[in-house]
N, C-alpha and C positions, 0 to 999 in steps of 0.2 A: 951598298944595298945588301949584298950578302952576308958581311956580318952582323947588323940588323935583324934580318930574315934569323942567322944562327943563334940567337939570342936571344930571341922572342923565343924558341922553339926550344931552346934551353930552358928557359922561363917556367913553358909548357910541360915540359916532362918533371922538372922539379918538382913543380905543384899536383903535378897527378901523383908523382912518387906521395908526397905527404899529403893526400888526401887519401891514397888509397891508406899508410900507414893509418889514420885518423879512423878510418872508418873499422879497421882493421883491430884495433884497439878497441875502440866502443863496443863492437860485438863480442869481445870474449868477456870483457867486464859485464855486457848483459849477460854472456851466458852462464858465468860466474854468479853474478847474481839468482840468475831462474834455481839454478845447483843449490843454492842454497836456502831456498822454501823447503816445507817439509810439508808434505802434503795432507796429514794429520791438521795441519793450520789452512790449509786451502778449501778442505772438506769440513763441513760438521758431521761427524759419524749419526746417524742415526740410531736412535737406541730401538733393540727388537724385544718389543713383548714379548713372554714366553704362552703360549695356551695354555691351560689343560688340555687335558685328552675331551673332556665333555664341550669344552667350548669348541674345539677344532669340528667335533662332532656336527655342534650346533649348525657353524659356519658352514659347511658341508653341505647341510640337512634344508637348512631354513635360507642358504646365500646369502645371509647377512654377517 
């Protein structure tokens, strides 16, 4: 009964060793991957109008 019991429990720690390896893996290749966006492609920049002086005026003046 007891080497049974030691076997199973052998069993037990093996598959946690290679699940944690598993999981342990997985995350650096996600984070490998996140590293390697560029966030230029993530964003659309906005593009900024320039005023004039009289339209900045405007907006100022009138809140529109």
């Amino acid at each position: 009964m007891k080497l049974r019991a030691q076997q199973i429990l052998n069993w037990l720690e093996n598959e946690k060793r290679k699940d944690s390896l598993e999981i342990k893996t997985s995350k650096e290749r996600l984070i490998k991957e996140l590293k390697s966006f560029n966030k230029e492609e993530l964003y659309e920049k906005t593009k900024e109008i320039k005023l004039t002086l009289w339209q900045r005026i405007k907006i100022v003046l009138l809140g529109n």
